[in-house]
TORGU-482959 format. One record per residue: residue in one letter; residue number from 1; x, y, z of N, C-alpha, C in turn. Coordinates in steps of 0.05 Angstrom, whole numbers, plus 5000, padded with zeros to 4 digits. Example, Ala and Ser with C-alpha at 12.3 -4.5 7.8 and 13.67 -1.06 7.14 Angstrom:
<recs>
+------+-----+------+------+------+-------+-------+-------+------+------+------+
! type ! seq ! n.xx ! n.yy ! n.zz ! ca.xx ! ca.yy ! ca.zz ! c.xx ! c.yy ! c.zz !
+------+-----+------+------+------+-------+-------+-------+------+------+------+
!    A !   1 ! 5264 ! 4886 ! 5156 !  5246 !  4910 !  5156 ! 5264 ! 4934 ! 5156 !
!    S !   2 ! 5257 ! 4955 ! 5142 !  5273 !  4979 !  5143 ! 5258 ! 5001 ! 5157 !
+------+-----+------+------+------+-------+-------+-------+------+------+------+
</recs>
This chain:
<recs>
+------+-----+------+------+------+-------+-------+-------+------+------+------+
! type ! seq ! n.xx ! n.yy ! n.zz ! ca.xx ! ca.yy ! ca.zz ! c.xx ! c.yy ! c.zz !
+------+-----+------+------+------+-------+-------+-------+------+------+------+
!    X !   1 ! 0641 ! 2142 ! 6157 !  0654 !  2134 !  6132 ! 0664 ! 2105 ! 6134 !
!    X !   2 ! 0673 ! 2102 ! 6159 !  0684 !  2073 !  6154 ! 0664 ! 2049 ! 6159 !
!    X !   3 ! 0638 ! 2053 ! 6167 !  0613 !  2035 !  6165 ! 0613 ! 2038 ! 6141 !
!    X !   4 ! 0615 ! 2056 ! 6121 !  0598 !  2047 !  6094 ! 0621 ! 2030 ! 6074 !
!    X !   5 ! 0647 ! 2029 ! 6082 !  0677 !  2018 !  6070 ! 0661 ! 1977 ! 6076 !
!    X !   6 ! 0654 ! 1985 ! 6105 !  0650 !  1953 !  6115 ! 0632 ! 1946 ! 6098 !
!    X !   7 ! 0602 ! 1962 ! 6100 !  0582 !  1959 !  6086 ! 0592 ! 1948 ! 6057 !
!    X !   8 ! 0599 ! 1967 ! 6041 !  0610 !  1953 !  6014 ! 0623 ! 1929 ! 6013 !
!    X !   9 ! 0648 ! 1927 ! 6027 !  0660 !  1904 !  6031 ! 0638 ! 1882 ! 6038 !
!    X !  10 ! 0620 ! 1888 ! 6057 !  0601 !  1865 !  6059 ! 0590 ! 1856 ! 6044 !
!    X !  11 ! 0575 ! 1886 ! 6022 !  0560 !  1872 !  5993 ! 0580 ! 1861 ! 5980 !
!    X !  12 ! 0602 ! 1875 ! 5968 !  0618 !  1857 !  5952 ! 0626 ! 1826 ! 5957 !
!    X !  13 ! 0631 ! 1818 ! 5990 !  0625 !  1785 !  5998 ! 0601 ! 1772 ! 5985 !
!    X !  14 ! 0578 ! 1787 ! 5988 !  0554 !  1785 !  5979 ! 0553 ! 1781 ! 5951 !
!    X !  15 ! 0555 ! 1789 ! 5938 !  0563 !  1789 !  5896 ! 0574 ! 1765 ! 5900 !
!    X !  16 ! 0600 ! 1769 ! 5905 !  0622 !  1744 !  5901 ! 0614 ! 1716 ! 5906 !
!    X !  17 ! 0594 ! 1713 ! 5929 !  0584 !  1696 !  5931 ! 0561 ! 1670 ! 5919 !
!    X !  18 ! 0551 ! 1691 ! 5911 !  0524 !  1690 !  5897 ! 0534 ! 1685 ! 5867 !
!    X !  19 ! 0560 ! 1688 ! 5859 !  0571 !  1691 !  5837 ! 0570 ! 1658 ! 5834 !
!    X !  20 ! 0594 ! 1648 ! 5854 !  0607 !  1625 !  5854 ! 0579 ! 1596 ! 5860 !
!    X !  21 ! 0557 ! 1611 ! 5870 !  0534 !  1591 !  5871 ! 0524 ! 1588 ! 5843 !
!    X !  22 ! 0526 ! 1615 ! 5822 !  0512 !  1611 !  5805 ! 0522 ! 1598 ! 5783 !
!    X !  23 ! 0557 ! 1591 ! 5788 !  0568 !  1580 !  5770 ! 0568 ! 1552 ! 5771 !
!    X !  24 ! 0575 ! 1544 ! 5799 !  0570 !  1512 !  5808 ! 0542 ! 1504 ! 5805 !
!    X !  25 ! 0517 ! 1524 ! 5791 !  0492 !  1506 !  5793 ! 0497 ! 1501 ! 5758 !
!    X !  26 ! 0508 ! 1529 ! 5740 !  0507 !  1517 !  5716 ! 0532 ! 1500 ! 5709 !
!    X !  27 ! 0548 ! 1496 ! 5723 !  0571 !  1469 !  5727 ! 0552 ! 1443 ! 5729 !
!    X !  28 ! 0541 ! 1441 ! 5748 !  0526 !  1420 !  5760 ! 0499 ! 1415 ! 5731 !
!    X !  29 ! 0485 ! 1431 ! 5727 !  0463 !  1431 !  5702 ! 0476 ! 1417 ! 5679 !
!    X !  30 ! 0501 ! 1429 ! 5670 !  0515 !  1419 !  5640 ! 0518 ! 1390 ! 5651 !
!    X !  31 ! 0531 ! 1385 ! 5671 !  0540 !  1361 !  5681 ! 0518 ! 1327 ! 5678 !
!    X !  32 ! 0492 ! 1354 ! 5685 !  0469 !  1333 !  5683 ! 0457 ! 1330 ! 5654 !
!    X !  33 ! 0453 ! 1348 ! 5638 !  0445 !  1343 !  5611 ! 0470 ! 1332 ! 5602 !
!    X !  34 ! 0494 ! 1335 ! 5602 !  0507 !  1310 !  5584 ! 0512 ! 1290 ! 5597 !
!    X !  35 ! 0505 ! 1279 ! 5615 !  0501 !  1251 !  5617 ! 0468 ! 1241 ! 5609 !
!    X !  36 ! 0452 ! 1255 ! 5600 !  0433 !  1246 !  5579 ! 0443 ! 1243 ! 5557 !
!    X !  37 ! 0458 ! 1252 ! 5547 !  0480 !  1245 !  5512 ! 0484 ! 1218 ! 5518 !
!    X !  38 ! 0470 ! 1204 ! 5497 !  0482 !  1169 !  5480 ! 0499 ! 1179 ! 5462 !
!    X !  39 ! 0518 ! 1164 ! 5457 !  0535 !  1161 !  5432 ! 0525 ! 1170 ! 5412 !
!    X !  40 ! 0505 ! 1156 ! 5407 !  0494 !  1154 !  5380 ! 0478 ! 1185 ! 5374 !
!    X !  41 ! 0477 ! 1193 ! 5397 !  0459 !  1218 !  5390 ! 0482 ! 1243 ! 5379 !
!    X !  42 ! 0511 ! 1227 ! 5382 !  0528 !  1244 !  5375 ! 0531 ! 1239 ! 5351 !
!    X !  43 ! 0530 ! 1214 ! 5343 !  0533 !  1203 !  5313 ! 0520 ! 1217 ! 5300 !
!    X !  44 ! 0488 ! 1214 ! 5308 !  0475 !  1228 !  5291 ! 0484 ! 1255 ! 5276 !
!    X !  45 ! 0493 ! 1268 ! 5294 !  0495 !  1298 !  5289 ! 0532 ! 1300 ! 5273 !
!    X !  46 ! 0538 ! 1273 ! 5270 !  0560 !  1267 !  5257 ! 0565 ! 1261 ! 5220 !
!    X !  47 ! 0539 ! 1254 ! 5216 !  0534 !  1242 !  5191 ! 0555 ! 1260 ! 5175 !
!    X !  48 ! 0571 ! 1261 ! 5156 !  0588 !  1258 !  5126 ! 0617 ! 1273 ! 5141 !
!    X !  49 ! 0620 ! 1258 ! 5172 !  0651 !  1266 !  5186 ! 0663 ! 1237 ! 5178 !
!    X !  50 ! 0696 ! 1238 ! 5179 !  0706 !  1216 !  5177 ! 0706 ! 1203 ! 5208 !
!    X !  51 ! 0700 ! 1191 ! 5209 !  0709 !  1159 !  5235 ! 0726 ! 1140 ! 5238 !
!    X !  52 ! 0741 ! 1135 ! 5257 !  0763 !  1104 !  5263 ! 0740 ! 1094 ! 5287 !
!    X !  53 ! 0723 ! 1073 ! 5270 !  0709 !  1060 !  5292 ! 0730 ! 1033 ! 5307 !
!    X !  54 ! 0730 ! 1026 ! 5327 !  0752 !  1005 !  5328 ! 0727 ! 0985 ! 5341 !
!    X !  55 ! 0732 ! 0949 ! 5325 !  0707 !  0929 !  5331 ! 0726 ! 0911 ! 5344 !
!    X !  56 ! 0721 ! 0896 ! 5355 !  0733 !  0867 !  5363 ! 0738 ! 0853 ! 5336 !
!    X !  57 ! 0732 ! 0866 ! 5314 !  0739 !  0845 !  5285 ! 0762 ! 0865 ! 5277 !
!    X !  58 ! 0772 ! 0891 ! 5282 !  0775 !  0902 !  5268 ! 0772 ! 0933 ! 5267 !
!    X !  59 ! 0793 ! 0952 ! 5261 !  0779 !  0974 !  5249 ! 0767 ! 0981 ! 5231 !
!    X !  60 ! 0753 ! 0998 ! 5229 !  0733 !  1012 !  5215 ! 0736 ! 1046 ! 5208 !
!    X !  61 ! 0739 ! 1051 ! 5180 !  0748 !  1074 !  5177 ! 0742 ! 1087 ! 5154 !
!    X !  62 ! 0730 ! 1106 ! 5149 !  0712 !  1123 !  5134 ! 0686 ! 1145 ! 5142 !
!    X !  63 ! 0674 ! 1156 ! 5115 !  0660 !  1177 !  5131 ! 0632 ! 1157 ! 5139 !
!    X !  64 ! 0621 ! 1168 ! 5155 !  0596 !  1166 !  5169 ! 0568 ! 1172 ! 5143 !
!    X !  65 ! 0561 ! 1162 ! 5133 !  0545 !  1154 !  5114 ! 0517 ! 1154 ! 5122 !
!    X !  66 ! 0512 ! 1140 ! 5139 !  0484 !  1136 !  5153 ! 0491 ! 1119 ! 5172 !
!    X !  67 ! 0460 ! 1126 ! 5195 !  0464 !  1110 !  5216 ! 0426 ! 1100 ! 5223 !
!    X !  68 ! 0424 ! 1070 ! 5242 !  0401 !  1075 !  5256 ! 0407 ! 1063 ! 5278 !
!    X !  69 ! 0385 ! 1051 ! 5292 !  0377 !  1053 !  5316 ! 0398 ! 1028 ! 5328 !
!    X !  70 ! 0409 ! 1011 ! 5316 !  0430 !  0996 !  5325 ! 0455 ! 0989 ! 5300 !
!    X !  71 ! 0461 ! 1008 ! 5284 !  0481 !  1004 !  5268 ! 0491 ! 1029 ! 5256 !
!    X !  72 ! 0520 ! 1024 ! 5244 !  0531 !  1054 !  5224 ! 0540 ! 1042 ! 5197 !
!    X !  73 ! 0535 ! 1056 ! 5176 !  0544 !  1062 !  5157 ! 0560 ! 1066 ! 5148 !
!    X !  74 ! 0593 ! 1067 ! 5145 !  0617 !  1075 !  5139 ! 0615 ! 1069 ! 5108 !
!    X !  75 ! 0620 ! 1093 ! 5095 !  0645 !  1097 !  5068 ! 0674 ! 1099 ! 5075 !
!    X !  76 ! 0677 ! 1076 ! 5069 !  0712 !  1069 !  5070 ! 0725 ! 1072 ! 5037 !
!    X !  77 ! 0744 ! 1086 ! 5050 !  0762 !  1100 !  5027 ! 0781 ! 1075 ! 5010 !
!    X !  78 ! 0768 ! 1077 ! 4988 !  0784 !  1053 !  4963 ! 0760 ! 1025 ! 4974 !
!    X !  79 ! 0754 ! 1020 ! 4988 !  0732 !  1007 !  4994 ! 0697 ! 1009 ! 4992 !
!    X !  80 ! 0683 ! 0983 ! 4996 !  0652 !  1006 !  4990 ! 0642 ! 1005 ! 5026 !
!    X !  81 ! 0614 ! 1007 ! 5023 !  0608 !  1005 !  5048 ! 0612 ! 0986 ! 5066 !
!    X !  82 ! 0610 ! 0997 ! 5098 !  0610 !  0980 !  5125 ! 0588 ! 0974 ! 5136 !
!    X !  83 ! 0577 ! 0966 ! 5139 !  0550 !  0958 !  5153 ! 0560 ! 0947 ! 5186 !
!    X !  84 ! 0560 ! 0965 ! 5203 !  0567 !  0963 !  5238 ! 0549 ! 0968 ! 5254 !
!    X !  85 ! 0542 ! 0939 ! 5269 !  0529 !  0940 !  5296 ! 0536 ! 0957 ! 5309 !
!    X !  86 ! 0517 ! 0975 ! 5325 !  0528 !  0987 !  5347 ! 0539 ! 0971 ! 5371 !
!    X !  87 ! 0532 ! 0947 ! 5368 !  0528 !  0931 !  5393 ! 0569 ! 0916 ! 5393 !
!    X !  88 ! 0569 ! 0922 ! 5369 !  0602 !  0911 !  5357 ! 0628 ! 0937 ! 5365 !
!    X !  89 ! 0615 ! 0958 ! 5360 !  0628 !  0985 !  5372 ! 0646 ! 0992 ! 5395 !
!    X !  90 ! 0675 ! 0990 ! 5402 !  0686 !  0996 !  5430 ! 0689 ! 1021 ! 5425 !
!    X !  91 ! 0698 ! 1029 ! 5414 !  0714 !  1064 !  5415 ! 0695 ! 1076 ! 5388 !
!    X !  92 ! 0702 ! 1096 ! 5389 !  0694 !  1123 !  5352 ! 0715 ! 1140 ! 5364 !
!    X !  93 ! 0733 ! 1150 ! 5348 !  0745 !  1177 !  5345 ! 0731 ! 1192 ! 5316 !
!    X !  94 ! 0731 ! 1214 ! 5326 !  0718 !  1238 !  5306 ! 0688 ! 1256 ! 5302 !
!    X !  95 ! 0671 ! 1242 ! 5322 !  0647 !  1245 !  5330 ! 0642 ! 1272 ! 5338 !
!    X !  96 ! 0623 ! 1283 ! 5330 !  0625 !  1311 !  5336 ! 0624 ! 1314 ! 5362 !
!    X !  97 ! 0632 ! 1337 ! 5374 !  0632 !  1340 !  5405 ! 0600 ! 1349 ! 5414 !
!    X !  98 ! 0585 ! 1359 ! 5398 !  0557 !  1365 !  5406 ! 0539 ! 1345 ! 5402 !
!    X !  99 ! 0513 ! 1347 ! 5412 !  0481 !  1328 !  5399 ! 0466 ! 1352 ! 5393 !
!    X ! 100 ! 0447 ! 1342 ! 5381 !  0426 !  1361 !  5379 ! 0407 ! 1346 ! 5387 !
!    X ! 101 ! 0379 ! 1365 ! 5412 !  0356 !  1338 !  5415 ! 0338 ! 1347 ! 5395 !
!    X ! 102 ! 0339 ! 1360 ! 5372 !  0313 !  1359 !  5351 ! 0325 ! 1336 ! 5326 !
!    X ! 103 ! 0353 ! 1339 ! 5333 !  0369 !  1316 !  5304 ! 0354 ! 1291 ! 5301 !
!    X ! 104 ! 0340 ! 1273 ! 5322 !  0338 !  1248 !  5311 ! 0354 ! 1230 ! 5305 !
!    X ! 105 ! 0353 ! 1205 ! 5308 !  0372 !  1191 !  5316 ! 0371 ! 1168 ! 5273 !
!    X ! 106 ! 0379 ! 1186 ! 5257 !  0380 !  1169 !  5238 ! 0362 ! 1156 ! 5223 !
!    X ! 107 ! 0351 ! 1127 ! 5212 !  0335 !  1122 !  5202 ! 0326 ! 1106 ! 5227 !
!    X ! 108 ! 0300 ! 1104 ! 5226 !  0283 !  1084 !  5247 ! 0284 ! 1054 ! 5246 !
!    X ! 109 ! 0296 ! 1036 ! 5223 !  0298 !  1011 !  5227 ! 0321 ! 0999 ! 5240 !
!    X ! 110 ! 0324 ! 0980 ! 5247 !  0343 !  0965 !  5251 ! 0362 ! 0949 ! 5249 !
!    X ! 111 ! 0384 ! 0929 ! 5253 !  0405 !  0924 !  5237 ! 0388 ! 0894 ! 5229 !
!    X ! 112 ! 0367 ! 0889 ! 5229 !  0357 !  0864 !  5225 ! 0341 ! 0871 ! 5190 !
!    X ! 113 ! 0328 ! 0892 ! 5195 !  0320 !  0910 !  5167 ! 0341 ! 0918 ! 5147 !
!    X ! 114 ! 0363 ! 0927 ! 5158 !  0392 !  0936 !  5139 ! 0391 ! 0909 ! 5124 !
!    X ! 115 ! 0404 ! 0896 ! 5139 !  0414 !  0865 !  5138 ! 0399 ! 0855 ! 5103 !
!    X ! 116 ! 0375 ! 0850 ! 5119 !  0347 !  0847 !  5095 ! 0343 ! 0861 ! 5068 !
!    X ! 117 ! 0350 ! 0886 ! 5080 !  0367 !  0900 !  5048 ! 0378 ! 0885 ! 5031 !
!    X ! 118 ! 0406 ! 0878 ! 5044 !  0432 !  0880 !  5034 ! 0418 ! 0850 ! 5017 !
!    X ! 119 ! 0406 ! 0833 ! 5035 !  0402 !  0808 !  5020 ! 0385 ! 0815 ! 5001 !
!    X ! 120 ! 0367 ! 0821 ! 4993 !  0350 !  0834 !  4973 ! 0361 ! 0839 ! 4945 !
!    X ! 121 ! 0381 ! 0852 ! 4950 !  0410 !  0867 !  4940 ! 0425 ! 0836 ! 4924 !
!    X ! 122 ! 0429 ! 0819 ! 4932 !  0437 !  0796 !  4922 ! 0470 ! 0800 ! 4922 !
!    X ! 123 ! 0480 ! 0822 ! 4929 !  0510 !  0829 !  4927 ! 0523 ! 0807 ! 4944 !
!    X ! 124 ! 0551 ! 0799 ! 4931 !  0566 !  0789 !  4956 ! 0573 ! 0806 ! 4975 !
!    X ! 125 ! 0582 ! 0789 ! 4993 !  0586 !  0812 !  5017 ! 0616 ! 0793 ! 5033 !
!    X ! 126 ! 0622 ! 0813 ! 5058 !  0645 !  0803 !  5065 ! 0630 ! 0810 ! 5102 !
!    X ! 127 ! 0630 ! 0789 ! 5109 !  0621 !  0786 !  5143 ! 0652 ! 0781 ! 5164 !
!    X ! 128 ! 0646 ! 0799 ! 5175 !  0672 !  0794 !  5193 ! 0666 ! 0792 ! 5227 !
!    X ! 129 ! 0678 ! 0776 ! 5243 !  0660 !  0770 !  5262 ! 0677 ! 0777 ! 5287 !
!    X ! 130 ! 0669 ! 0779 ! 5299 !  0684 !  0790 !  5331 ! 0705 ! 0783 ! 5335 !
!    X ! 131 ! 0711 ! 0756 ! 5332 !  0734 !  0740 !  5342 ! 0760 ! 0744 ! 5315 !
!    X ! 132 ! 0756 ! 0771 ! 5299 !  0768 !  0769 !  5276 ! 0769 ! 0748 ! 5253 !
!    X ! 133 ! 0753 ! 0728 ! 5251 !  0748 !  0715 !  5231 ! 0739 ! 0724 ! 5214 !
!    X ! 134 ! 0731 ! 0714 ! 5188 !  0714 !  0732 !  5167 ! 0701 ! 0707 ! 5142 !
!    X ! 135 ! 0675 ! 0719 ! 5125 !  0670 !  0689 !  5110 ! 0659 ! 0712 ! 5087 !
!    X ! 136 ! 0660 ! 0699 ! 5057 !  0651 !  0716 !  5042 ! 0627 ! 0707 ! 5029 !
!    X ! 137 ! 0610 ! 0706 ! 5012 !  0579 !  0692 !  4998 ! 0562 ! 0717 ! 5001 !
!    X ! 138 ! 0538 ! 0713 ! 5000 !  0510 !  0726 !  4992 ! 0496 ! 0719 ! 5018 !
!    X ! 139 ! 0488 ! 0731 ! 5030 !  0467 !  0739 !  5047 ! 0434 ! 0724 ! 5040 !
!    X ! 140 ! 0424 ! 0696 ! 5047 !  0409 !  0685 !  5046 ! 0385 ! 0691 ! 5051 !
!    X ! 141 ! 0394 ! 0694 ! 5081 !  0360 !  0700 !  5104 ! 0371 ! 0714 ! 5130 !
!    X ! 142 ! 0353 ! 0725 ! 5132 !  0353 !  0748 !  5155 ! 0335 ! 0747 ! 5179 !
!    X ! 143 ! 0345 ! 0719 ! 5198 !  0326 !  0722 !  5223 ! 0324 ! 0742 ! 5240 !
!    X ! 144 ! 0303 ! 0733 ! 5266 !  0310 !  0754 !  5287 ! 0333 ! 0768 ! 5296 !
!    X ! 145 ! 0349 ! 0750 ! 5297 !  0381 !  0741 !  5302 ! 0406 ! 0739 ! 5291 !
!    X ! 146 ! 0402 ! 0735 ! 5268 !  0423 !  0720 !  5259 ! 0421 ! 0718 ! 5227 !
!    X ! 147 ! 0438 ! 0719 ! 5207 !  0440 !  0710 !  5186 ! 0447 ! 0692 ! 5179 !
!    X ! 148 ! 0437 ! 0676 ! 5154 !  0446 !  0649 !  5139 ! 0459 ! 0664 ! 5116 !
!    X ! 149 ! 0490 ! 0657 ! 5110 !  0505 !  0667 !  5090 ! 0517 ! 0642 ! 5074 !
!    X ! 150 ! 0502 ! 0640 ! 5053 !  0515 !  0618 !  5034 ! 0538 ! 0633 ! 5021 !
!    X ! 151 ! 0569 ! 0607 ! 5028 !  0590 !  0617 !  5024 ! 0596 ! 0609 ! 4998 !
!    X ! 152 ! 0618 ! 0623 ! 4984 !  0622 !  0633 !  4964 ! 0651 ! 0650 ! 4960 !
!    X ! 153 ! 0664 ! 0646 ! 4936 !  0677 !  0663 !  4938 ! 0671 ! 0695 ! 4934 !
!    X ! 154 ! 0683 ! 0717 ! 4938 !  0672 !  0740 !  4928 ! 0674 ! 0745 ! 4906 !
!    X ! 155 ! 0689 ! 0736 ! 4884 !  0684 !  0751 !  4860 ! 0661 ! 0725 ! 4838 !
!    X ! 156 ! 0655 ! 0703 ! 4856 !  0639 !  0685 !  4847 ! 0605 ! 0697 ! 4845 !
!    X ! 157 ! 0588 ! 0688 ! 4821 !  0566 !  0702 !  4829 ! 0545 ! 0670 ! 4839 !
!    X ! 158 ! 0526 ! 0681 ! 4859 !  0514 !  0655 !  4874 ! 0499 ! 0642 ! 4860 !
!    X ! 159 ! 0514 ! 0622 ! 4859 !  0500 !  0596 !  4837 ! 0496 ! 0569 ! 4865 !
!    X ! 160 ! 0490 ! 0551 ! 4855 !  0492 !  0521 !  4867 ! 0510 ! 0515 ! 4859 !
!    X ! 161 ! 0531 ! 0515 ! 4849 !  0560 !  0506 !  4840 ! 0581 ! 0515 ! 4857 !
!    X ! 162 ! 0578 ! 0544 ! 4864 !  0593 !  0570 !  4876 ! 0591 ! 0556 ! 4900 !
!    X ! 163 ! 0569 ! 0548 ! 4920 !  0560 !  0559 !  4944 ! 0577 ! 0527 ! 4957 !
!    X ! 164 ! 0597 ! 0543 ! 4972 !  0615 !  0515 !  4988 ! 0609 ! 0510 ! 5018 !
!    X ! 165 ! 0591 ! 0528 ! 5032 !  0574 !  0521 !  5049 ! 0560 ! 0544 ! 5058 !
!    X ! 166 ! 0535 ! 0533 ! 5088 !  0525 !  0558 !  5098 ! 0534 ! 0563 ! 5127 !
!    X ! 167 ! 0533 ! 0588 ! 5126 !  0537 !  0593 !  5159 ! 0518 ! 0614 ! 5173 !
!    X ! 168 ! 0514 ! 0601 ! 5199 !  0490 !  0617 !  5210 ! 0513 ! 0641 ! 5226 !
!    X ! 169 ! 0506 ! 0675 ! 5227 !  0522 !  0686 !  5234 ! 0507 ! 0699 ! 5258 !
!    X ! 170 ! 0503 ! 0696 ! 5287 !  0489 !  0723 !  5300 ! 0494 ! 0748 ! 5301 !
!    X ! 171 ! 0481 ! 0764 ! 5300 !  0486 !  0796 !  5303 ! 0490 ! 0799 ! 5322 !
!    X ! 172 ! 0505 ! 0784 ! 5344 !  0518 !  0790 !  5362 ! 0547 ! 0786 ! 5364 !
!    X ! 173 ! 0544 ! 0770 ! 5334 !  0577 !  0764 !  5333 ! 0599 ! 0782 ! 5318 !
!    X ! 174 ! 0567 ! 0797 ! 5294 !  0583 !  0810 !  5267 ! 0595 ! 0824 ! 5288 !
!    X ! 175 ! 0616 ! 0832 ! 5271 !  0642 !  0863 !  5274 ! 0635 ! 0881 ! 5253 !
!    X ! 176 ! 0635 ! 0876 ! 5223 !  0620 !  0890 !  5203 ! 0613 ! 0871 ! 5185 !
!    X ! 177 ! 0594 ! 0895 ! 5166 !  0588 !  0877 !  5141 ! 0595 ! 0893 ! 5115 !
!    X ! 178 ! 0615 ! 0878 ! 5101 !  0624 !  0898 !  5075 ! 0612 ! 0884 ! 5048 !
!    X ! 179 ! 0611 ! 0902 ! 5029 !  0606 !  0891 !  4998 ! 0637 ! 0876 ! 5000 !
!    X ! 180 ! 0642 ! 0856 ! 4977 !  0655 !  0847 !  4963 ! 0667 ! 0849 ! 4940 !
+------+-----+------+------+------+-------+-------+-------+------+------+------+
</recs>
């Protein structure tokens, strides 16, 4: 009788064991698929949540509208849209806590294509730049790099009369880009 007490006691070591391996491998597994999670793949799965993006120009605050492969979309409340580099991005609060890998990461173009929009669009706009500066006008041309924004006031519409100078802006500098 008392071999089979040990016996048990031994299998039960045995369970217990085998328990605590199988938890530390799926500890260790989660550990490793979310450090495959980008941000953005959280964004994605974020689209019409509200956000406090915080930029070196500035916060950023509204719902999540759309996103692509290097920028977000914000609807800001009493305001219109944000147009945000990802590359301008320090923090997001509100992001959903999951990804999905079938979600897709948003629209496929880039903030060089947005940009090109917006100029298309002929809207004034309001550029705000890392260093907290900011300049208001129409959106000219849309290089690799960089935009040419003939300035202007915002509620001015772009004439040759209006336009009090240009400025070349890189998309390394924006913080956002809003209507006017």
């Amino acid at each position: 009788m008392r071999w089979q007490e040990l016996f048990m006691d031994l299998e039960a070591q045995l369970v217990a064991a085998e328990r605590q391996e199988l938890d530390a491998q799926v500890a260790e597994r989660t550990r490793i698929e979310r450090s495959a999670v980008h941000w953005l793949d959280r964004a994605a799965v974020s689209v019409g949540l509200d956000l406090a993006v915080t930029t070196p120009g500035g916060p950023v605050r509204g719902r999540l509208e759309d996103l692509g492969k290097d920028w977000l979309l914000l609807d800001e409340p009493g305001r219109r849209g944000a147009l945000v580099p990802t590359a301008a991005v320090t923090s997001v609060v509100g992001l959903a806590v999951r990804s999905d890998d079938d979600c897709g990461l948003g629209r496929r173009f880039g903030l060089g294509s947005a940009l090109r929009a917006i100029s298309r669009d002929r809207a004034p706009v309001v550029v705000h730049d890392i260093a907290g500066g900011l300049a208001t006008g129409t959106i000219d041309r849309v290089g690799a790099d960089h935009l040419e924004l003939a300035e202007h006031p915002a509620d001015a519409v772009r004439r040759g009369s209006a336009v009090t100078g240009r400025r070349i802006v890189p998309f390394a500098a924006i913080a956002a880009t809003r209507r006017a």
